[in-house]
N, C-alpha and C positions, 0 to 999 in steps of 0.2 A: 457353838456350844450353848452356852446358859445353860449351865445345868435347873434342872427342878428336882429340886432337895424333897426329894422322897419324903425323908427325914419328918418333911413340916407338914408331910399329910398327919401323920400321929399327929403332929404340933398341934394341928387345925381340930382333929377331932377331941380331942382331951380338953380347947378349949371349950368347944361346943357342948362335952359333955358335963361342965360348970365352972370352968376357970370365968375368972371375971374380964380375962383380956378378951378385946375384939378382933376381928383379923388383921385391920389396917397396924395395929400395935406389933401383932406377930410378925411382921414383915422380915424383922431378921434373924428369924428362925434361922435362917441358913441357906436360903436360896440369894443366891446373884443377884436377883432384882431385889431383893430386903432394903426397907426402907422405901417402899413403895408407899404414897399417901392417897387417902381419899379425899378427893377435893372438893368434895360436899359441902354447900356451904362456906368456900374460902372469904376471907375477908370478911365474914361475919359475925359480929360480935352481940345482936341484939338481946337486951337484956340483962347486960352488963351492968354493976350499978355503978356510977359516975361517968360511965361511958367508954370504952378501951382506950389503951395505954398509945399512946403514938409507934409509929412504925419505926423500927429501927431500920433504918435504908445503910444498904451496901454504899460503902464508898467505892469510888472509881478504882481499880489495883494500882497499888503504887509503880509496878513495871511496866502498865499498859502505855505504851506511849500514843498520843492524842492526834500528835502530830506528825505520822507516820502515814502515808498517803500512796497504797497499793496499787495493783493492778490485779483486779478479779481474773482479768481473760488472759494471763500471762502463766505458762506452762513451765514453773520453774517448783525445785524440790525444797522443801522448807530448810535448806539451807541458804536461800533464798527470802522466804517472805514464809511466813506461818500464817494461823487462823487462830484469834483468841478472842477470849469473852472478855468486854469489857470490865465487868465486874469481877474479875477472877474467877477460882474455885469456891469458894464458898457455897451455904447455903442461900439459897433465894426466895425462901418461905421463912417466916417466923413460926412459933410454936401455935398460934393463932391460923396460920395456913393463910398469911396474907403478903402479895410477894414484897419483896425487899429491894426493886429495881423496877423501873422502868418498864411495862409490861413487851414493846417492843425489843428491849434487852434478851428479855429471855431466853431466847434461843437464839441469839444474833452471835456471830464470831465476825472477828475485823481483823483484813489483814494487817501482820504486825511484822518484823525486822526478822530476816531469819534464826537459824541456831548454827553455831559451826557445829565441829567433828570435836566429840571431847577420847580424848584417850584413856583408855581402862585398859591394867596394865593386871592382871590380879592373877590370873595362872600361872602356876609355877615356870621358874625360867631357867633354865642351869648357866650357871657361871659361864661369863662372857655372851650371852646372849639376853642379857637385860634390852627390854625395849630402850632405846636410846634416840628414840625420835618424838616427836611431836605430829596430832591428827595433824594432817592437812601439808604434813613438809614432811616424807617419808624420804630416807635414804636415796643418793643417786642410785639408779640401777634396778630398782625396785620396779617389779612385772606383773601385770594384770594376768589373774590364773583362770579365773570365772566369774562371768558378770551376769547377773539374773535381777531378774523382779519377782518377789513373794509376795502372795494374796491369799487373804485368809475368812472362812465364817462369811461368806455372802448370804446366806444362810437365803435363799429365795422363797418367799411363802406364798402361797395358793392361799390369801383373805381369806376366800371364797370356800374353800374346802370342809367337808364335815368335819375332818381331822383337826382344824384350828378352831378353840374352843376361848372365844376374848373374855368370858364371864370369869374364865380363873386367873384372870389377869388380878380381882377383885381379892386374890387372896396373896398376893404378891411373888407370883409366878409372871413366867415371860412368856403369858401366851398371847400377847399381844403388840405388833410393830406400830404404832400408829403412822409411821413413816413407810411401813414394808412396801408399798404400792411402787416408792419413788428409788428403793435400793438397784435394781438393776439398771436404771438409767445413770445413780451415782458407782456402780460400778465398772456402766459406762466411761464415763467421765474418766478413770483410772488406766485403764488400757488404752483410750485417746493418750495419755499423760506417756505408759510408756512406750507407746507407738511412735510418739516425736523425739523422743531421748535415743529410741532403736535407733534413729535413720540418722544420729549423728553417731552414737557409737555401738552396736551392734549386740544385741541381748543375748546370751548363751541360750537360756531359757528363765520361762516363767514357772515358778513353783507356786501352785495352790495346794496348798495345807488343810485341805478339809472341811466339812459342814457346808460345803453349794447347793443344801437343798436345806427345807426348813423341816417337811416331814416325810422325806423317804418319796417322794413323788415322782413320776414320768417325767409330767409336765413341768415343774420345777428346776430339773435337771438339764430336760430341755433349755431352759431359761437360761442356764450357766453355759451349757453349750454355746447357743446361739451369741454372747458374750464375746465368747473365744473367737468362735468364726465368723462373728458380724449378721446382721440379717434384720429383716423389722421381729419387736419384740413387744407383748403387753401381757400386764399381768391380771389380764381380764379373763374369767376362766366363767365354763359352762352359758349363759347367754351376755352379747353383748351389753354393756349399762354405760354409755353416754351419759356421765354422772351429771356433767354441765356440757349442755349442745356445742360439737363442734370441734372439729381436729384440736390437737396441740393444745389443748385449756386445760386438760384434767390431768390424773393422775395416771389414769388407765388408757391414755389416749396410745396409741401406735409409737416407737420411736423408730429410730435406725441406729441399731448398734455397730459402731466402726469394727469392730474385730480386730484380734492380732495381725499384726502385719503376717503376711505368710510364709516368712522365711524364720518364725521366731516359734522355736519348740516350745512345748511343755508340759507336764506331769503333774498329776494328783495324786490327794491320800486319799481315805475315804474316812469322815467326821461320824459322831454318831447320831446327828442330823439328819444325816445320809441313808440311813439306813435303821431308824426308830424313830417312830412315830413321836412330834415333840421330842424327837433326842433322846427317849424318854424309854418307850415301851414299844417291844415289838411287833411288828402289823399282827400277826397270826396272834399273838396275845390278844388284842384290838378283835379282829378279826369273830374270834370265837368268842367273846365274851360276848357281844354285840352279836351274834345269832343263836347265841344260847341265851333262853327269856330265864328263866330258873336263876342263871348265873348273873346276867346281866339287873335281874331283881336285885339280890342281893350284892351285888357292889353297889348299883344305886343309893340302894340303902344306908347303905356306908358312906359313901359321896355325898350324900345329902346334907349330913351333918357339918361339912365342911364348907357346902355353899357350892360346891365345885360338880363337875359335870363329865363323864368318860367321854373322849374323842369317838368319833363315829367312824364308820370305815367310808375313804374318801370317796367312792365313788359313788356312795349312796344316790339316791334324790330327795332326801332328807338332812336338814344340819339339827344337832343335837341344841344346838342355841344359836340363833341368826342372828349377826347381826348386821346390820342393815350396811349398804355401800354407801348411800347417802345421809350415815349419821358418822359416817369415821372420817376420823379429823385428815386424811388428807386431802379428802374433800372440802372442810369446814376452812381451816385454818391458814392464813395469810400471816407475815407479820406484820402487816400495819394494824388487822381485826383482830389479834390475837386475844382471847380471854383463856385464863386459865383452867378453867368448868370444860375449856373444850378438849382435855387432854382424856386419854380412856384410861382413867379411874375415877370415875365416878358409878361408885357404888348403888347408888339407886337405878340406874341405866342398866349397866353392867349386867347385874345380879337376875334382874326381870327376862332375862331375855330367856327366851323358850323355845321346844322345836318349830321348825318351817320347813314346808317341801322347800325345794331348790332345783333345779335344772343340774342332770346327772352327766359327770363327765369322765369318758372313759379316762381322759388322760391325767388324771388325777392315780391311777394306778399306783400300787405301794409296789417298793422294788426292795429287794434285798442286797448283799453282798458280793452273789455272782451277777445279778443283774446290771448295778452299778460296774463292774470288774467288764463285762462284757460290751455297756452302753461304751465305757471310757475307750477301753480297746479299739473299736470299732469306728469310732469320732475323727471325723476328720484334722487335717493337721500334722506335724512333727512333732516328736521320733512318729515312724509307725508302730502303732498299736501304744504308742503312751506311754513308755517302760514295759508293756506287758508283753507276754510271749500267749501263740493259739494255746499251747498247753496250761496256763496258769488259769483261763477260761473255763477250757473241757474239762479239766479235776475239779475244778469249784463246783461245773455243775451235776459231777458225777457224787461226789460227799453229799449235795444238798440233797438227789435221790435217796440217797440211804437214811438222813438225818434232816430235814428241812428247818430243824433248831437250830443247828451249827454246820453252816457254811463256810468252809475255809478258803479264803481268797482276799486278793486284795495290795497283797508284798510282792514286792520287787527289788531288783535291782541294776543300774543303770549305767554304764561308764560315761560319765559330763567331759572329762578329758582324759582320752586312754592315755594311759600308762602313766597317768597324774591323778586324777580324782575320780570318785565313784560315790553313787548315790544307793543309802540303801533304804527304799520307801516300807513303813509297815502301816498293816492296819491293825487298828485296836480297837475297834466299835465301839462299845461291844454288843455283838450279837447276842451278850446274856441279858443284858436293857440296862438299863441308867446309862448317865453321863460321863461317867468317867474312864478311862482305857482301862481292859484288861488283854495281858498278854500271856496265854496259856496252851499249855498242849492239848494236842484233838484226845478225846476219850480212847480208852485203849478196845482195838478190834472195831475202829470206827468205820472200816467198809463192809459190806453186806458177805462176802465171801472171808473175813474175819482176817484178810488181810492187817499187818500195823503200820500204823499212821505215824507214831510217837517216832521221834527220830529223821522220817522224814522230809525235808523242806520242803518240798508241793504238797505237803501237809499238815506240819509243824511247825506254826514260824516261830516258838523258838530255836527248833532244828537249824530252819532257814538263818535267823541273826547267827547262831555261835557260825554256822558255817559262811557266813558272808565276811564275817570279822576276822574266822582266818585265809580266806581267800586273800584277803587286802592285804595280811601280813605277807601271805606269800608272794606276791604282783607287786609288794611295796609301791600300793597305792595310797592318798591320802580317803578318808572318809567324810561326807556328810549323811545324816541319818535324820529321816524327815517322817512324820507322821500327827497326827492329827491333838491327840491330847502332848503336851508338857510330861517329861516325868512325876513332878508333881502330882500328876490327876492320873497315874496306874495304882488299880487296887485290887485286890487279891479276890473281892466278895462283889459278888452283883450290887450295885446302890439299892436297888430295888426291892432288895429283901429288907428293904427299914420299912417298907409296908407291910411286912407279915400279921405284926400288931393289930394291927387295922382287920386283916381276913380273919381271925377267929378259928373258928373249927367247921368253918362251912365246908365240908368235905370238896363240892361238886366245884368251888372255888379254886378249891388250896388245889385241885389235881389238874384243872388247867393253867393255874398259875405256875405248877411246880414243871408242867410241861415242856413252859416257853421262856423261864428262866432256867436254865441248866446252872451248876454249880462248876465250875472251871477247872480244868484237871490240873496238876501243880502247876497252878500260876506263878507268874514271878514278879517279886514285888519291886517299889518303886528303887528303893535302895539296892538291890542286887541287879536290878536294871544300871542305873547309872556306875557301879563298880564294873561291871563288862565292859561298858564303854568304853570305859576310862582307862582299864587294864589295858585295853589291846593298843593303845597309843599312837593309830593310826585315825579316829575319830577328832573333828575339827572342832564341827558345831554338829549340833540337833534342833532343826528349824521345825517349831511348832505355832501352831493356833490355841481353839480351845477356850482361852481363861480372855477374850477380847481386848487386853491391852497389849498395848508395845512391856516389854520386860525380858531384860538379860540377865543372865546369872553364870556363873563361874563354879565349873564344875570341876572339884577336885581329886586326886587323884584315887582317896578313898572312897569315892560314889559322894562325898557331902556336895553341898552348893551354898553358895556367898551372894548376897546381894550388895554389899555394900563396897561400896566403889575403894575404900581406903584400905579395906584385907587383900589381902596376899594368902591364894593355896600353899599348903607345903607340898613337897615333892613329895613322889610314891618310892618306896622301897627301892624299887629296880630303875631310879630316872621317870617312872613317871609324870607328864604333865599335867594333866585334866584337858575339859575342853569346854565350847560355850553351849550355855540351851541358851536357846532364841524364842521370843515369842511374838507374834505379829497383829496388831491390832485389828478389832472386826470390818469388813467393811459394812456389815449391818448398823454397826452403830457408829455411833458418832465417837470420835472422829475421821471416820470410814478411811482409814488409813491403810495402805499400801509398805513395802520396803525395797528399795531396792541392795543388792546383797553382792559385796566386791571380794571378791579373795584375793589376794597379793602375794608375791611371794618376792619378801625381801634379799634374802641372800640364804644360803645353805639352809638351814633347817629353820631359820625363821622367818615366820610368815604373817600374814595380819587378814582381818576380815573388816571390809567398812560398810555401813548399814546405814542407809538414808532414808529418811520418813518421806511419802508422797504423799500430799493432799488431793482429793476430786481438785479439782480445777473448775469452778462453777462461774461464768459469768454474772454480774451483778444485774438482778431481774428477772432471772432466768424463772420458770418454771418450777426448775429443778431443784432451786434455793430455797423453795419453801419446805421440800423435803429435808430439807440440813438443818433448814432451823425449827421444824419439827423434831427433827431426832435429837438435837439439842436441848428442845424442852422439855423432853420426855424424862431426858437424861437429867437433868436438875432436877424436875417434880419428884423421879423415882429415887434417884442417891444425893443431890446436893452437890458432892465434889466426887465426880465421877475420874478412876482410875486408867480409864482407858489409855489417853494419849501416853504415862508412864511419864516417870521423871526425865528430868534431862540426860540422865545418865544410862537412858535405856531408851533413848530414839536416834541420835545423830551419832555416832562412835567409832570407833578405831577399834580393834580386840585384837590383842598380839598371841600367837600361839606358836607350836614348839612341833613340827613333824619326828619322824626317824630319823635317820644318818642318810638311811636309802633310801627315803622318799624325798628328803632334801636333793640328794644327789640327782635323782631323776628329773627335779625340779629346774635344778641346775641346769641339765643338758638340754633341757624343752627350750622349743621354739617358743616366747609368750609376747604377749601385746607390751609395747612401753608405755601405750598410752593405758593411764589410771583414770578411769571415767571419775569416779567417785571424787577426784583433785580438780579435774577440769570439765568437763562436760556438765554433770549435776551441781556445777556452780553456776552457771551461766541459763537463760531463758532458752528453751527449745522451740519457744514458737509461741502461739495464741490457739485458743479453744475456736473453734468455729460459734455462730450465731448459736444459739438455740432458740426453743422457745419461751418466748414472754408470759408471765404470772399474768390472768389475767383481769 
């Protein structure tokens, strides 16, 4: 995800047009990366009179324990051994912009002592069915239902691409990974991790949750593929750049991706990553604006003011602002040589950079949502076709003929254990642009011979949801429901229209813009989403990405949700329970965190869900480690005390939930595993990381 708060474009020009702030100040305008700094000048005070104030240095964190002596190359779940920063959360900059630690500190994480399983008990329970157990010591009898690994937001970026534009990084947008070069390799690292956990207890499937690509690209997608199925992988795109001579030393060098074991399925969402450019805006938006000079004048125009720059269409031979491969920091940056100046916010850098031909590459291609639906179908691996059917293919690309604005594709659904569990995958792009999910019906008379769509499920997925929810009632099956944004982040209105302000009354504008953002036919919002859920009572959890931290919440049975660990939902009218959102940390950023994700089923209608954090597993030295601790600094420079990893009460956990009578019963009669991975196996070491290569 990251969203790009629309929002701060007005922010940006209103200040240009005479507010007294600068950009670096407006950072928390409202975008995710807010609180971005420019490091211009850090540590400098000249001119000062009496000369500056001493540094206020971080102390050590009083829980960090010192004397706590890891094992880097040890493949074990941080129930096991974690990754922390010496210094804490805290800020690491003073208001001066001088750091406050140890400059090798900065992005350093040390292994430290694991975390157990903490128990959160907070959706409603009915009498006699209070959880009565404790994480880690469940009930004798108590049966493994479903064992997976979730991975979420790899988000793979094409540097190289005209589409990725690192100057509006300068206004505190994400459009720049300083670490992106080194994510597929640490996403590597993650699939090694649960490739050795498979081979002692057996993965149902892997669920990816969305945004595997950074801007809607071939070749990006590519990348995520090859992941899955193993293969050499670089994300070195249009001509080779041997940034430092010589196999294995750089960033961009070749690796060999290990792949899923190949007995181990898996399923995707589709993120709006995935399928908009920056997450953000759709290709044909891009597209047009970018071969219409008239148009493209006058947003310029408008962009100017902000400092910021339109994405160019990827496959140009042209990037709209270069920047160079041998001034970005995953080239630059070591942490023994670490300075702070070398992070990309520095404004003066940043800001200058201008167009340059480039070396054109077809595989930079923009894809859409039946493109995406077709590439995933077609991928090798288990289930066949990925959850998808040939028909959810050919209607996507039958709608896209009629309408190439709104393609409908992308939802599924899956049986994980017949006549026990069922998976119902949706998409929520959104294909109107911005960041955030919307889930709405196709316009009415949506095919060319004026057939209706509404109603539909091969072409309404709300159609599709109400009808998947009572299928499950009827099958008395349990539910998991997976998709890419959080309920939190559905909304009714395109984000995108918080730029109208901006276009004015430029006609030739506002009627391409108005083209390639559609307005959504009764959407439905995030509250009457989550009461569906919850009504049908056959829903468990909802495993999402999106917002890049680990975070649980307790969904009630009125559609509200609870964060806090010490509430308790009340019941619904008719026994309802509620159920759990999930959400899974990026592995773009840091703490490029994985989950793996246990269902239980205790005794008749009660069941439990346990959720383990995976760390990369990085040998000490490695290559690889400079990208971690890149992405760690980035991560301090831009927030200070970054949310990702999520409290304790939202990475290791226990979640007790409440089926039917007759999906318990069903439960009951199932043949299930006695062995509970999540009690025995992901406590214990799976093995070691192979060599890699040395920093050099």
């Amino acid at each position: 995800m990251l969203r790009w708060n629309v929002g701060f474009w007005v922010f940006a020009f209103l200040i240009a047009c005479g507010d007294d702030s600068s950009p670096a100040d407006a950072g928390d305008a409202g975008s995710e990366a807010g609180g971005d700094i420019a490091l211009d000048g850090m540590g400098e005070d000249a001119g000062e009179e009496g000369g500056p104030p001493p540094i206020d240095e971080l102390p050590v964190d009083p829980t960090f324990d010192d004397d706590y002596e890891g094992d880097r190359s040890a493949v074990v779940t941080t129930l096991v051994e974690t990754f922390a920063p010496r210094y804490g959360f805290a800020n690491y900059v003073d208001d001066r912009r001088r750091s406050r630690v140890p400059l090798e500190e900065f992005g350093a994480t040390h292994p430290q002592p694991g975390e157990p399983h903490l128990l959160r008990d907070q959706l409603a329970l009915p009498s006699g069915l209070e959880a009565a157990w404790t994480a880690g010591a469940l009930p004798a009898g108590s049966r493994s239902l479903h064992f997976s690994f979730v991975i979420g937001d790899p988000q793979f970026v094409d540097q190289e691409s005209p589409s990725q534009i690192a100057k509006n990084a300068t206004l505190g947008f994400p459009a720049v990974r300083p670490h992106g070069e080194f994510v597929p390799a640490i996403a590597d690292g993650l699939i090694r991790a649960a490739n050795l956990f498979h081979d002692r207890q057996s993965l149902d499937m892997v669920f990816a949750v969305g945004d595997q690509m950074e801007n809607a690209q071939r070749n990006e997608m590519e990348w995520f593929l090859t992941i899955l199925r193993g293969g050499e992988l670089s994300t070195d795109t249009g001509e080779r750049d041997d940034i430092i001579p010589g196999p294995n030393n750089d960033a961009y060098d070749p690796f060999m991706a290990e792949g899923l074991r190949a007995d181990v399925p898996w399923v995707s969402v589709i993120g709006n990553h995935d399928v908009l450019v920056n997450g953000n805006f759709p290709p044909g938006l891009i597209r047009e604006v970018n071969e219409s000079p008239e148009v493209l004048a006058s947003l310029d125009a408008l962009l100017s003011f902000a400092g910021a720059t339109l994405p160019g269409i990827s496959t140009a031979a042209m990037h709209p602002a270069l920047y160079a491969n041998a001034d970005r920091p995953a080239f630059l940056i070591t942490p023994s040589t670490f300075e702070l100046d070398q992070l990309p916010f520095r404004a003066n850098s940043l800001t200058r950079l201008g167009p340059g031909p480039i070396p054109a590459d077809p595989d930079r291609e923009w894809l859409d949502v039946c493109d995406v639906t077709a590439i995933t179908a077609a991928a090798e691996g288990l289930p066949p076709m990925h959850g998808y059917e040939a028909d959810d293919v050919a209607q996507c690309e039958t709608l896209r003929d009629q309408d190439p604005t709104a393609p409908a594709g992308g939802w599924f659904s899956l049986d994980l254990v017949p006549g026990a569990l069922r998976l119902i995958a949706l998409s929520l792009g959104p294909v109107e642009g911005g960041a955030e999910g919307i889930l709405a019906r196709p316009a009415d008379g949506c095919m060319a011979e004026g057939a209706p769509c509404r109603d539909n499920p091969d072409y309404d997925q709300i159609a599709f949801l109400e009808a998947e929810l009572a299928r499950a009632e009827a099958d008395e099956v349990a539910l998991i429901v997976m998709s890419h944004q959080s309920s939190e982040d559905i909304v009714i209105d395109p984000a995108l229209n918080s730029f109208l302000p901006l276009l004015g009354d430029d006609p030739g504008l506002l009627e391409v813009w108005n083209r390639w953002i559609p307005t959504p036919n009764e959407p439905m919002d995030a509250d009457e989403f989550r009461q569906r859920l919850a009504a049908s009572g056959h829903v468990i959890a909802h495993i999402a990405g999106h917002n890049h931290r680990n975070q649980i919440r307790a969904v009630c049975a009125d559609g509200s949700f609870i964060d806090e660990a010490s509430t308790r939902c009340a019941a619904g009218a008719s026994g309802e329970t509620g159920y759990w959102e999930l959400t899974t940390a990026a592995i773009v950023d840091w703490p490029h965190q994985a989950r793996f994700m246990e269902v239980v089923h205790v005794d008749g209608r009660l069941g439990g869900i346990y959720l383990t954090s995976q760390d990369p597993r990085i040998p000490g030295g490695a290559l690889l480690e400079n990208g971690r601790f890149i992405a760690r600094a980035w991560n301090v420079a831009r927030e200070g005390n970054a949310p990702n990893q999520g409290d304790d009460v939202d990475r290791n956990v226990l979640l007790p939930f409440v089926v039917p009578e007759a999906v318990g019963a069903a439960w009951d009669a199932a043949t299930l595993s006695d062995e509970i991975a999540s009690e025995t196996v992901l406590t214990e070491s799976a093995g070691t990381m192979p060599d890699l290569p040395v920093a050099p």
